[in-house]
Backbone as a ProteinNet text record, in pm:
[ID]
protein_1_A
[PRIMARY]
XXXXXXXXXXXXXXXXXXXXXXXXXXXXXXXXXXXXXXXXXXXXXXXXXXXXXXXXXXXXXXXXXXXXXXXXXXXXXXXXXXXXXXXXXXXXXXXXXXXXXXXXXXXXXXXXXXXXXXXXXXXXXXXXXXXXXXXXXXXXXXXXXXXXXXXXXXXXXXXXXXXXXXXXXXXXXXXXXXXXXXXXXXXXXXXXXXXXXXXXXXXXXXXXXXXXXXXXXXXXXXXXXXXXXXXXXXXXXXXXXXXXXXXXXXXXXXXXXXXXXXXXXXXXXXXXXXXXXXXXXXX
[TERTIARY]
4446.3	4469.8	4359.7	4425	4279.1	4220.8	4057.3	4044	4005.7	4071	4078.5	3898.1	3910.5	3751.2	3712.4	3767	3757.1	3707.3	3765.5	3727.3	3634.7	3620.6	3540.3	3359.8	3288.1	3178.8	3083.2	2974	2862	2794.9	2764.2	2710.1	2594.5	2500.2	2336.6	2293.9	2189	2130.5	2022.9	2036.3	1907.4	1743.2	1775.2	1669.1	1604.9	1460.2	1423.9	1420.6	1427.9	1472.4	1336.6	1427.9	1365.5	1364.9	1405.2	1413.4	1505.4	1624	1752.8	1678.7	1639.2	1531.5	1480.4	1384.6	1231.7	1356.8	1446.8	1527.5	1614.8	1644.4	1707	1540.4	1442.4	1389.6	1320.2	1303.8	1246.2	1394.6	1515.6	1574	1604.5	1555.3	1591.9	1466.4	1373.3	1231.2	1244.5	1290.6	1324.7	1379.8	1561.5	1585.7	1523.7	1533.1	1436.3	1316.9	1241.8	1114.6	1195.5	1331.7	1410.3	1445.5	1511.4	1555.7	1439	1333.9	1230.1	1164.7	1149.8	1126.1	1228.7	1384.2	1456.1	1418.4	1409.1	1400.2	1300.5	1158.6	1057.9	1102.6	1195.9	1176.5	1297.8	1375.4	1480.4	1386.7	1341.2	1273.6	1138	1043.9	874.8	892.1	732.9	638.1	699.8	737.8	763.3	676.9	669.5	574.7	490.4	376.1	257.6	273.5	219.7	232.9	212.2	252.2	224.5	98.7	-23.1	-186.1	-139.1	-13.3	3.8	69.4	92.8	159.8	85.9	156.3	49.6	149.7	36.8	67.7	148.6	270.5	357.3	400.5	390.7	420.8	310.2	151.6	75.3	-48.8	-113.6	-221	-338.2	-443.2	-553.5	-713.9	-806.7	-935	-1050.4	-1122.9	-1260	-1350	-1420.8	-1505.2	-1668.7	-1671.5	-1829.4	-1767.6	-1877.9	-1885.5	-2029.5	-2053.6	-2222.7	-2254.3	-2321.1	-2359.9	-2501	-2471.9	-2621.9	-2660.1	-2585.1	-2664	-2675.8	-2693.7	-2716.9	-2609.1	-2603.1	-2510.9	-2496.9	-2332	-2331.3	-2236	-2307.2	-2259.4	-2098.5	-2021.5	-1886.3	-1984.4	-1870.8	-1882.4	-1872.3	-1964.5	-1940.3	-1794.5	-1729.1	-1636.1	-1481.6	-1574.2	-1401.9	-1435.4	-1310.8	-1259.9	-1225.4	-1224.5	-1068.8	-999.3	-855.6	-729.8	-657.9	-585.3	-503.6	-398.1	-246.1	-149.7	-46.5	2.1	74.2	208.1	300.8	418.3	465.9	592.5	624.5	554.8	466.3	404.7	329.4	270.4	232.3	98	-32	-83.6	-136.1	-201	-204.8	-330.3	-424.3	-565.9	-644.1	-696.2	-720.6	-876.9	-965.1	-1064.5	-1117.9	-1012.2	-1062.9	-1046.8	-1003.5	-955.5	-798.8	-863.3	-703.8	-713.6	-514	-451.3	-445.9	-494.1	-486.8	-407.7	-349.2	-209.4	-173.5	-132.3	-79.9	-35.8	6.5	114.2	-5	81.3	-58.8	2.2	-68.3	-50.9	-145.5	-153.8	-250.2	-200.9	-340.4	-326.7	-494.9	-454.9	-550	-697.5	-623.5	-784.9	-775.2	-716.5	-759.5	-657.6	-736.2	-664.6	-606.9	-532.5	-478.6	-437	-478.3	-456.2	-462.3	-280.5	-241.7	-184.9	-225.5	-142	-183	-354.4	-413.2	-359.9	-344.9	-310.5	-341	-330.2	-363	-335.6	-328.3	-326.5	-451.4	-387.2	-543.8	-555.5	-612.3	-652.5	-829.8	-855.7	-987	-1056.1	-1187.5	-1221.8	-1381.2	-1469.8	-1605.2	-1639.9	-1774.5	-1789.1	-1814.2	-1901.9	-1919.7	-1787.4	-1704.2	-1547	-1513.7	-1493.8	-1463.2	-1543.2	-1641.5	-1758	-1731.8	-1706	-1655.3	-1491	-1401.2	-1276.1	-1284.5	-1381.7	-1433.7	-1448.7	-1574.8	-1587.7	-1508.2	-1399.5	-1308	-1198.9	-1158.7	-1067.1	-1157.1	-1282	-1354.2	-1355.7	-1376.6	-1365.8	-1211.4	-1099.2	-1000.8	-929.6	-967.1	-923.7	-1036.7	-1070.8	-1177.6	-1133.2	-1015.7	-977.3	-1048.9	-1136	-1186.9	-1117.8	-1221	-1166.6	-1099.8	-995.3	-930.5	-928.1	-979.5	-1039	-945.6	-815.1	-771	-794.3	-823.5	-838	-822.5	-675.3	-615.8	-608.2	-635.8	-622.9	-721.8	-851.8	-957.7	-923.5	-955.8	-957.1	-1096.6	-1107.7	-1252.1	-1232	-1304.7	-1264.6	-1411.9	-1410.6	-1551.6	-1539.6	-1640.3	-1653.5	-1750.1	-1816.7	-1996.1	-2079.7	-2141.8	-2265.5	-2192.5	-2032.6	-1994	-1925.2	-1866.4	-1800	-1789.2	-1649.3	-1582.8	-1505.9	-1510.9	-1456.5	-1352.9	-1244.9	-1100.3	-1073.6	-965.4	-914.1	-763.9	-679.4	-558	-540.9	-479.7	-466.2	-462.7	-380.4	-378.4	-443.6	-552.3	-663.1	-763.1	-797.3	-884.8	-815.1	-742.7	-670.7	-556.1	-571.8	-415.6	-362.9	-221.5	-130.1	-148.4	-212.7	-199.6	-93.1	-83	21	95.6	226	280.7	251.3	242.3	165.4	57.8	29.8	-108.3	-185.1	-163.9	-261.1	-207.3	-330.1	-287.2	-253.7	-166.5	-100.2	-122.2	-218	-229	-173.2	-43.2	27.6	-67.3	-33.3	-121.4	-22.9	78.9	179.8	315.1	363.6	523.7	581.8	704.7	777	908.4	929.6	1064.8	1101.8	1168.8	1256.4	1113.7	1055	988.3	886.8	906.2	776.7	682.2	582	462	383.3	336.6	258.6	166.8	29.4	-67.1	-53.8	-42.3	-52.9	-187.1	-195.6	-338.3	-385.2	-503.7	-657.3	-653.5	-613.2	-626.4	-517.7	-420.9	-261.3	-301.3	-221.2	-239.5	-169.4	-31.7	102.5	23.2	82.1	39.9	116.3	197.4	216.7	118.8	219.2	94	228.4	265.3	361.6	331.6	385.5	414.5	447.2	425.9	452.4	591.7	596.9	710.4	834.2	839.4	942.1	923	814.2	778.5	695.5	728.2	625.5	596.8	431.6	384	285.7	308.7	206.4	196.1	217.3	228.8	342.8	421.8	516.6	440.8	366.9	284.9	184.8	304.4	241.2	273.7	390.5	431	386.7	346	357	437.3	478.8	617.1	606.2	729.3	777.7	935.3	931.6	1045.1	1045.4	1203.8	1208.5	1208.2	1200.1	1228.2	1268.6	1335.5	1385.5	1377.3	1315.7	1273.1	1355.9	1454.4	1573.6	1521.9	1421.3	1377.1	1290.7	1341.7	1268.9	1286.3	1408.2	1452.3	1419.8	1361.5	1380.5	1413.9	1494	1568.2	1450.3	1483.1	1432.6	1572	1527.6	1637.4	1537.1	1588.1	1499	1411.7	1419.7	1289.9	1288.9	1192.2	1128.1	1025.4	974.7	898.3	870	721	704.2	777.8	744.6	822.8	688.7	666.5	587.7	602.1	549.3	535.8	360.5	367.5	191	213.7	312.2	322.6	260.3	310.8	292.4	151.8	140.6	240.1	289.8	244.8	238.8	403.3	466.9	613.6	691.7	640.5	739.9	693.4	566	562.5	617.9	664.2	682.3	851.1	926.4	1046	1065.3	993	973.4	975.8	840.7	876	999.3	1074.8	1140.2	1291	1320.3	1416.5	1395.1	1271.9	1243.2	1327.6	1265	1239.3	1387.3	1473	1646.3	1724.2	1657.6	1732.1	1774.8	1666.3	1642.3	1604.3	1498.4	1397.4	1354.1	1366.8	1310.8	1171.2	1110.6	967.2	872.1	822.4	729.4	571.9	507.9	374	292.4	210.2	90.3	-50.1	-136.8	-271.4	-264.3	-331.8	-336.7	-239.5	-142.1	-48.5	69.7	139.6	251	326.2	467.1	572.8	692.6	755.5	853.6	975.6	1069.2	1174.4	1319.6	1376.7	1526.4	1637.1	1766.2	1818.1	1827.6	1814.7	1794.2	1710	1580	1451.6	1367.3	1348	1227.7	1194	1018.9	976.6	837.2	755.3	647.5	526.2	428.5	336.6	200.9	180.2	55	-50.5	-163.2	-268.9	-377.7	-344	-424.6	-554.2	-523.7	-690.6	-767.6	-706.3	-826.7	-677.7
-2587.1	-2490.7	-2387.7	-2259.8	-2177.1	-2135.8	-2158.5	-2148.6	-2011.4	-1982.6	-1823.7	-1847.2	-1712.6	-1648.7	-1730.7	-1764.9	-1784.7	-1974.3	-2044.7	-2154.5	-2183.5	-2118.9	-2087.6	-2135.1	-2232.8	-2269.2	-2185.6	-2139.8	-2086.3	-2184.9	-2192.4	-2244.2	-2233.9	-2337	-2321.4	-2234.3	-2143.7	-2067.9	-2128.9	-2161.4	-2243.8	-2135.5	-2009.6	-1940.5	-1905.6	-1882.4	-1836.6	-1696.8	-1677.1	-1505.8	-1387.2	-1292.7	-1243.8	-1300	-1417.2	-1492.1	-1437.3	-1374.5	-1332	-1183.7	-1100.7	-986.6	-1003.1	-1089.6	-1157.9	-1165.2	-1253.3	-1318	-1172.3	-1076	-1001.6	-930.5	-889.2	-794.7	-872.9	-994.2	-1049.4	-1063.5	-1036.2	-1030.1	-888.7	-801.7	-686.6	-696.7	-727.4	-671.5	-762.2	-888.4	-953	-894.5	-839.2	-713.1	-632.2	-522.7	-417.4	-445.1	-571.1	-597.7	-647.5	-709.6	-746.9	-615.7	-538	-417.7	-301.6	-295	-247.5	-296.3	-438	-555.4	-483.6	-473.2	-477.2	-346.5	-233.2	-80.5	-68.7	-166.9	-153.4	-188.8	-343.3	-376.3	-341.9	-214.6	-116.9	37.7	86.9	204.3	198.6	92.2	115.9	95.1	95.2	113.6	-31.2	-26.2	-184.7	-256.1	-412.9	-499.6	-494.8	-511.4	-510.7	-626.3	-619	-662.1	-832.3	-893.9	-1025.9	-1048.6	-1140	-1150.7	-1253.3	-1334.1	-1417.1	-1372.2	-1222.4	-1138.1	-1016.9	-1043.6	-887.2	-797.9	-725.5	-593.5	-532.3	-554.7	-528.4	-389.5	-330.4	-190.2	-109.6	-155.5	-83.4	-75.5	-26.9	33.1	71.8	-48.1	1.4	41.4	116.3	135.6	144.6	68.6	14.9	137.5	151.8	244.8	181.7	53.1	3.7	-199.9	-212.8	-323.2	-387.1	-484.7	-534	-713.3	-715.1	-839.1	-886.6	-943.5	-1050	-970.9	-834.2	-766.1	-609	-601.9	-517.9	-449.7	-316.3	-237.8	-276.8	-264.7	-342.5	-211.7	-170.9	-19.5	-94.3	-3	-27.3	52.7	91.3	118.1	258.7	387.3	502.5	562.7	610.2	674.8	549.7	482.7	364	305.5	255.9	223	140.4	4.1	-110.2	-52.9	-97.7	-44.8	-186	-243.6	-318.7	-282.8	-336.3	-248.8	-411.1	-431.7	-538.2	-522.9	-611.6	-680.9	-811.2	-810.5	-937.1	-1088.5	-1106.8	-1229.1	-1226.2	-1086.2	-1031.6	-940	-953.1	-816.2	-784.2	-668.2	-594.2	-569.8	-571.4	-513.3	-436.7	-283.3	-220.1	-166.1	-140.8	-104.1	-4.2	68.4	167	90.2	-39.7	-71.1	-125.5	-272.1	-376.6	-363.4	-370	-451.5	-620.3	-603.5	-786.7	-781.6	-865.8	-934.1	-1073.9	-1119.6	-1280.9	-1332.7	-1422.1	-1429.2	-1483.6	-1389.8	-1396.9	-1435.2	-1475.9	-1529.9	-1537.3	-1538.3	-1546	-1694.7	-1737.7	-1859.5	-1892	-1925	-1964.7	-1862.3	-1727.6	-1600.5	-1608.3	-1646	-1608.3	-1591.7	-1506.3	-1436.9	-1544.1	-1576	-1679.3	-1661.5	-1647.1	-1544.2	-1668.8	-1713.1	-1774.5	-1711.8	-1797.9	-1792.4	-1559.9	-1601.7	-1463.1	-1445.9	-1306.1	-1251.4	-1096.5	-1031	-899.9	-803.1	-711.6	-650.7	-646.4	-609.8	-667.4	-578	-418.1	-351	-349.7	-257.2	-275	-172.5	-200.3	-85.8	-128.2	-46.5	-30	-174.5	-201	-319.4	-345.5	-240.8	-269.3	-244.7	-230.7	-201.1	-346.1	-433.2	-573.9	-623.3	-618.3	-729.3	-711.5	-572.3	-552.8	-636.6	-610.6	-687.3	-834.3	-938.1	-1059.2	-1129.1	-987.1	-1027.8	-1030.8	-887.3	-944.7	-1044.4	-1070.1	-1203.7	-1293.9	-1327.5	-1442.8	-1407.3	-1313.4	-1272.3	-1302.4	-1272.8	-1293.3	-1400.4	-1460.2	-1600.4	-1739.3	-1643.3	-1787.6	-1789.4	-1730.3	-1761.6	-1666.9	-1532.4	-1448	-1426.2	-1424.5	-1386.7	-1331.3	-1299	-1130.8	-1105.1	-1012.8	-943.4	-767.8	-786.6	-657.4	-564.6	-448.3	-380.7	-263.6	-215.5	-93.4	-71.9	25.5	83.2	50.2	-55.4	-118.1	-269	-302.2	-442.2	-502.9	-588.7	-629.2	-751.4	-781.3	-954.4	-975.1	-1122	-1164.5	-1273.6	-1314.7	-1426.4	-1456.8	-1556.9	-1610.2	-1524.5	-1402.5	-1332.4	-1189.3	-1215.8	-1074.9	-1025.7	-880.3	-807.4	-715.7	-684.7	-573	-477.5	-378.8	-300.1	-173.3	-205.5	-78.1	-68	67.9	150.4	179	194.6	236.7	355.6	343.6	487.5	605.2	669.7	722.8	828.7	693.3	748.9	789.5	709.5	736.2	842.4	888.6	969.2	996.9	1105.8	1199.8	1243.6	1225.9	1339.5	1500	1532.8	1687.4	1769.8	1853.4	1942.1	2007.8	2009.6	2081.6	2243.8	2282.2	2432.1	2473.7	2568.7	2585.6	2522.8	2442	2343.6	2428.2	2419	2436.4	2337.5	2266.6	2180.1	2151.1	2145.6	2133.4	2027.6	2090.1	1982.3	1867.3	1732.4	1687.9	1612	1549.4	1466.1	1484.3	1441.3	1507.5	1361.3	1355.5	1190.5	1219	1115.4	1122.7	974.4	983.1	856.7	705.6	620.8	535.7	567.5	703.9	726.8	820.3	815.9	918.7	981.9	1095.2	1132.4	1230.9	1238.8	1376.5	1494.4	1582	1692.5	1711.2	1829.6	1899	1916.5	1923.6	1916	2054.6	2158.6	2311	2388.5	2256.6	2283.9	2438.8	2543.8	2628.8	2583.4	2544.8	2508.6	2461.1	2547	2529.9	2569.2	2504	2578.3	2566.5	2692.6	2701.8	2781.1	2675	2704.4	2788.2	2870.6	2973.8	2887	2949.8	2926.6	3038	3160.9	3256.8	3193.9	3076.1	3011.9	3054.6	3161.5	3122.8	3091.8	3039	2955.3	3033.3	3053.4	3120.8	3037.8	3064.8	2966.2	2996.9	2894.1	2903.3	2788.5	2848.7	2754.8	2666.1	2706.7	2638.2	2697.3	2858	2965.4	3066.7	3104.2	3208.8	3210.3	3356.1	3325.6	3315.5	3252.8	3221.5	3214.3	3266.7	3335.4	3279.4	3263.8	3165.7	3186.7	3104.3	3078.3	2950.5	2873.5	2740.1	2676.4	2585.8	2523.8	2352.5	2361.7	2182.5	2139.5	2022.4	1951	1798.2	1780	1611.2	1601.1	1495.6	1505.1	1546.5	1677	1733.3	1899.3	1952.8	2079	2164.7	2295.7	2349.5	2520.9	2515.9	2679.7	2770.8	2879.2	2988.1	3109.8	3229.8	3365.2	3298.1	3213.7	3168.2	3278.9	3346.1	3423.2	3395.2	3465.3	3397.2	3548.7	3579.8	3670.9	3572.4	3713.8	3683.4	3656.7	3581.3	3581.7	3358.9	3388.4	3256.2	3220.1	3102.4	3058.2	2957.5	2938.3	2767.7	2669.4	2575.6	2459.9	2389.3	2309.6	2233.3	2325	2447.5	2539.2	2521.8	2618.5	2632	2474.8	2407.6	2261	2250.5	2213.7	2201.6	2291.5	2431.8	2520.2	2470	2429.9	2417	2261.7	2237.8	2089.1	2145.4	2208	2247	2309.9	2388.7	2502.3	2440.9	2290.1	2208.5	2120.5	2076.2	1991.9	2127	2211.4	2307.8	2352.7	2371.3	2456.7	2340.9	2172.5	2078.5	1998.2	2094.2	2040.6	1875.7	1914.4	1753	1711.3	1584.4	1527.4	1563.3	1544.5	1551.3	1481.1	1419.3	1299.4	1359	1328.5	1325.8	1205.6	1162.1	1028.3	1091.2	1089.2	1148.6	1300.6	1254.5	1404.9	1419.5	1375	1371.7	1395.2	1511.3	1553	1514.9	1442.3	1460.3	1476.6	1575.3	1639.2	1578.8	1512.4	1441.7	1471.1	1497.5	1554.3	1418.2	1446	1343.8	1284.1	1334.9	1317.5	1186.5	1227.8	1096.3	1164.7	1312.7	1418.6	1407.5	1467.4	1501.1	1533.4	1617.3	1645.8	1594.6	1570.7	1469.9	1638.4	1639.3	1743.6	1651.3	1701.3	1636.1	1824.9	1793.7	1860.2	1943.4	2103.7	2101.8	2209	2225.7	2278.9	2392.2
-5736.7	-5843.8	-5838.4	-5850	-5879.6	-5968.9	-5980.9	-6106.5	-6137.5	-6310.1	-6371.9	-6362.4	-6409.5	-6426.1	-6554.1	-6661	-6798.5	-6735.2	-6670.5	-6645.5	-6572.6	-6484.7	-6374.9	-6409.7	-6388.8	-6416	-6313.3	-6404.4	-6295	-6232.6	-6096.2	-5955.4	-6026.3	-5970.8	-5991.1	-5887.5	-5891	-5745.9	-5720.1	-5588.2	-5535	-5513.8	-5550.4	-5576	-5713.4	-5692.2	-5827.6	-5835.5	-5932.2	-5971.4	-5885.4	-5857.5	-5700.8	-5574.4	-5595.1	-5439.8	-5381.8	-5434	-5332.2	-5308.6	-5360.3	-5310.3	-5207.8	-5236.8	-5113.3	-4968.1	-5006.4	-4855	-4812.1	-4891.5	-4791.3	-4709.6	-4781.7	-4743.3	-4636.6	-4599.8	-4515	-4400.6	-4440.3	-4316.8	-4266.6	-4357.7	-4273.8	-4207	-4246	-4173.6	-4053.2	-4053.1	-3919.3	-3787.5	-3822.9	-3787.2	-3720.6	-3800.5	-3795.7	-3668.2	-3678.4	-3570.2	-3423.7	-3453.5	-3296.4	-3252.3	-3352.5	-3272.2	-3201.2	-3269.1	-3212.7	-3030.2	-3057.1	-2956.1	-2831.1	-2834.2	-2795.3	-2743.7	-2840.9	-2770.4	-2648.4	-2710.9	-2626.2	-2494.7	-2454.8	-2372.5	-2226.7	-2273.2	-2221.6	-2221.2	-2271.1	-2263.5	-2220.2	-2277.5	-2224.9	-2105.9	-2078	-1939.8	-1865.5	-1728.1	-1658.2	-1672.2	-1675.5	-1716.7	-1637.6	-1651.1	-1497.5	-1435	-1330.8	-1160.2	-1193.3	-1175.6	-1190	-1164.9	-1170.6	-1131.7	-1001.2	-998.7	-849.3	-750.4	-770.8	-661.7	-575.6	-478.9	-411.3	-422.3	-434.3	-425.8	-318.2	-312.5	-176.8	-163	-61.2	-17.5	-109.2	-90.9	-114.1	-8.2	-29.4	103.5	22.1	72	-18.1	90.1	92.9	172.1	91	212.1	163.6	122.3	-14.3	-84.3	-33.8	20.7	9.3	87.2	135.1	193	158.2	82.1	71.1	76.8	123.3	165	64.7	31.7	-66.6	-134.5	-191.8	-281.8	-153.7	-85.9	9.3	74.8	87.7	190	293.7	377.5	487.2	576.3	642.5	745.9	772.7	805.3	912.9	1018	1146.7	1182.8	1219.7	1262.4	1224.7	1188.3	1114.5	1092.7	1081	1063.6	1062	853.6	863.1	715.1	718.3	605.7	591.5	563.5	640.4	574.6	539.9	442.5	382.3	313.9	406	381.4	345.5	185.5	215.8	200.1	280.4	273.8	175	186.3	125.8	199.9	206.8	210.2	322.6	357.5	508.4	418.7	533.6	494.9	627	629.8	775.8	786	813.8	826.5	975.2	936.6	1048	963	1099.7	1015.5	1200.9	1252.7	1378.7	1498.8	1547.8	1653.7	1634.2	1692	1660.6	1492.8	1538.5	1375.1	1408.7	1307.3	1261.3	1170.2	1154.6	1047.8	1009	925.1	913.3	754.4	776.9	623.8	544	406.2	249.6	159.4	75.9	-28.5	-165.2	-266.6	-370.2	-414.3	-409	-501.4	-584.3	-658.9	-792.2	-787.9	-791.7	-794.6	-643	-537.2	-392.9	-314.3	-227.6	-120.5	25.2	51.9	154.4	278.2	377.7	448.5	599.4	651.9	815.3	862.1	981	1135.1	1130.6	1182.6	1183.1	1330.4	1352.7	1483.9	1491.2	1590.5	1587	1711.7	1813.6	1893.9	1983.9	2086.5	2168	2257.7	2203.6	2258.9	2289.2	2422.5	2439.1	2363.2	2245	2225.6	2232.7	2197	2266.2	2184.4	2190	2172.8	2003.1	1959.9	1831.8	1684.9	1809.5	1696.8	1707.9	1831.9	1823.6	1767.9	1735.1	1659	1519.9	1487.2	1346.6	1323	1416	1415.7	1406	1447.3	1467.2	1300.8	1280.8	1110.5	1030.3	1017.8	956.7	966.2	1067.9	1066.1	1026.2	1001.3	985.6	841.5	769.3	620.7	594.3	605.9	561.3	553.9	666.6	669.3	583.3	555.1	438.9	304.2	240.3	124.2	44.7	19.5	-56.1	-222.7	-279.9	-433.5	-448.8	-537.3	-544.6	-694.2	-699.5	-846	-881.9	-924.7	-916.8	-1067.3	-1048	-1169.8	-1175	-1206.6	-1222.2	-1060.1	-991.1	-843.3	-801.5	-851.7	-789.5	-723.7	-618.8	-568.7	-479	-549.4	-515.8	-468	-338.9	-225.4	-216.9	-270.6	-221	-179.7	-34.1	59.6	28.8	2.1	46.4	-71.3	3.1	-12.3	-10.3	50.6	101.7	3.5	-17	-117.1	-46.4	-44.1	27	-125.5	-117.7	-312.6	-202.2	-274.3	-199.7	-338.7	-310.2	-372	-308.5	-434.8	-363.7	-284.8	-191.3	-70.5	-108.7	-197	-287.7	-364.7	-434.1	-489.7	-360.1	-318	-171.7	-98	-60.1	65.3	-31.2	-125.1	-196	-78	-94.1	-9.4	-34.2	96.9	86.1	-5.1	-26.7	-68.3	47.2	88	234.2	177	53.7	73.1	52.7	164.8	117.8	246.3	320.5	397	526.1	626	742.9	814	873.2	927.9	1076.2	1155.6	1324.3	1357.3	1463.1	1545.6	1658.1	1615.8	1728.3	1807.6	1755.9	1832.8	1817.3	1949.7	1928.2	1977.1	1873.7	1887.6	1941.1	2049	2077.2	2079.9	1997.9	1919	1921	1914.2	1926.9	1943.3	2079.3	2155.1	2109.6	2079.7	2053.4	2145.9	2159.1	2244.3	2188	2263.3	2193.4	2195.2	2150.2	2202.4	2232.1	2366.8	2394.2	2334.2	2316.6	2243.2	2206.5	2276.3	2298.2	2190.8	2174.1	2165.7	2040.2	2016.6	1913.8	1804.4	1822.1	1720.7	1598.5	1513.6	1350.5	1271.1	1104.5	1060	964.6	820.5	695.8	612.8	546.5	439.5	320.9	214.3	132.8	21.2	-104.7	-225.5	-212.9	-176	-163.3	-54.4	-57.7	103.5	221	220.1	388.4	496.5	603.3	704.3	787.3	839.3	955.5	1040.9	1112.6	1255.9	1379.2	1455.2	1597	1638.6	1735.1	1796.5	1886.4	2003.5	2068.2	2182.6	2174.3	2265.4	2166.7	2113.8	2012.5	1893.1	1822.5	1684.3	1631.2	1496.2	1443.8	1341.2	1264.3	1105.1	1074.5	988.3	928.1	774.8	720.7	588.9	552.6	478.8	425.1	278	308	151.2	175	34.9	32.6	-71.2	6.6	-110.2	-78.9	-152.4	-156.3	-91.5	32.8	140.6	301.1	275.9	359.1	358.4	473.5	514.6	582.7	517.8	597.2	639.2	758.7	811	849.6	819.1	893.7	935.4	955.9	1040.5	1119.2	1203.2	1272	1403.5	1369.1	1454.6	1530.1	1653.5	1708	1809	1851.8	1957.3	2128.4	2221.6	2338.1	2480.6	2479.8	2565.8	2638.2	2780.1	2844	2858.8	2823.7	2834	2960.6	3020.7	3119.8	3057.9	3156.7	3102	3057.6	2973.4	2851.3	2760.9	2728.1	2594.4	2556.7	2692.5	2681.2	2630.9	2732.1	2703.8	2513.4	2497.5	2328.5	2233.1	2260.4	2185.3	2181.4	2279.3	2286.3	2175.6	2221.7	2127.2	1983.1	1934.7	1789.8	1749.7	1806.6	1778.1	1788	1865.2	1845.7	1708.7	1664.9	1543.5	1432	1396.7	1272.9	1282.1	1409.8	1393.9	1351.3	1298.4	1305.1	1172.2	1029.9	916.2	968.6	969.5	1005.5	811.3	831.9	719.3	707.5	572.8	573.4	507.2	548	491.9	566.7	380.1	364.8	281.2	409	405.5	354.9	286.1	284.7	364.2	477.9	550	667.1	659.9	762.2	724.8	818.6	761.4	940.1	914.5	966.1	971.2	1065.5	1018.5	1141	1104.1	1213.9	1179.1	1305	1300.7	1315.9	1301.2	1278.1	1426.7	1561.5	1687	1743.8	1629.7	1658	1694.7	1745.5	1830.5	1680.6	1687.8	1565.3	1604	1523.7	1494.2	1442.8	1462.2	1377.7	1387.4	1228.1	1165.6	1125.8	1148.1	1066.6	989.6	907.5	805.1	821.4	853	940	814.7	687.8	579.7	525.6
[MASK]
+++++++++++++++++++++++++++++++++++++++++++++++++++++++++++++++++++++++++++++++++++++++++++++++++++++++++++++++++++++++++++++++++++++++++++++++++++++++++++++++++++++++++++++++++++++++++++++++++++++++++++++++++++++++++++++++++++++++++++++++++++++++++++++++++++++++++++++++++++++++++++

């Protein structure tokens, strides 16, 4: 039967007066703090790097090397380089690469099955190569902080920086660009020491340089990491060989919209063929 309003007995409320107040405003504010939670975790910053992961597809160089408190020279004009992979890191410091599978475990660096290339280089580059496989393979601290990474062995402390920060990518305008190597598909080779070929890109789209014997004038357009030239002009003259053979080389890269990728101070420019250009940065 249903009961009229007139029969109808009032329910006890299991709250005390304001309690049904208190319970909504504590569920909107519940609410209210998930949906926030929720915005953050679709819109903010990605979570940072795990502390038991490396840093994969990053590249970091040595700022300082010190031993017991004390500076410890490399060798003139050489650097650590540490470049890691998924469970791989790579280490070059001006001769052989050394390499072997890594790992972080409990604050340390883990580092088997070391191996490396076995080129000949003067003696005090191998003695430096010696130390570090003997440093890396001992399990070193790893202390990361922001784009700082700090490894310590023993007495030793090696302090890098991400590549990056250490070695910015040039700007492709503005820089003068000296050709030093020309790639054909796998293969690399130097160019002459003498070689002229340069360019030196425009804020106005256009490129002036040297082909390799000619001077040369052009237009360009950058869509990503692709560039296109057109008007490529060039004076008329023969230098023989190598000049001619390299000039034909550039002048097939640049009519081909070659991709363009820039490392620190290295610019290369490759056609869909596999020929390509390799710049290094001369001011």
């Amino acid at each position: 039967m249903v009961e009229s309003g007139r029969d109808r007995q009032p329910r006890a409320s299991p709250f005390r007066p304001g309690s049904m107040r208190a319970f909504l405003s504590m569920t909107l504010l519940a609410a209210v703090t998930a949906a926030i939670g929720g915005c953050g975790s679709q819109g903010g910053a990605e979570p940072s790097e795990a502390p038991d992961r490396l840093p994969v597809g990053q590249e970091f160089l040595s700022t300082e090397v010190t031993e017991a408190g004390e500076q410890r020279p490399l060798v003139a004009d050489t650097r650590i380089r540490l470049t890691f992979a998924e469970g791989e890191v790579t280490i070059n410091a001006g001769c052989n690469t050394l390499f072997g599978d890594a790992r972080l475990d409990d604050g340390r660096l883990v580092v088997e099955g070391m191996g490396g290339t076995e080129m000949g280089c003067a003696k005090p580059l191998m003695r430096q190569d010696d130390w570090l496989a003997e440093f890396f393979t001992s399990g070193p601290s790893w202390q990361r902080d922001g784009d700082k990474l700090v490894l310590t062995s023993g007495d030793t402390t090696i302090t890098l920086v991400e590549r990056q920060v250490a070695e910015p990518d040039q700007s492709l305008r503005g820089t003068r660009w000296q050709l030093d190597t020309i790639i054909e598909g796998a293969a690399a080779s130097s160019a002459p020491g003498e070689m002229k070929a340069h360019l030196r890109f425009s804020e106005d789209g256009s490129v002036r340089g040297n082909a390799g014997c000619n001077e040369l004038s052009a237009r360009y357009e950058r869509d990503g990491d692709q560039l296109t030239f057109s008007q490529i002009v060039t004076t008329r003259k023969s230098c023989g060989q190598p000049r001619d053979r390299i000039e034909r080389s550039v002048l097939a890269v640049l009519e081909n919209s070659p991709r363009v990728e820039i490392e620190a101070n290295r610019l290369t420019l490759t056609s869909e063929s596999g020929k390509g250009l390799g710049f290094v940065a001369a001011g």
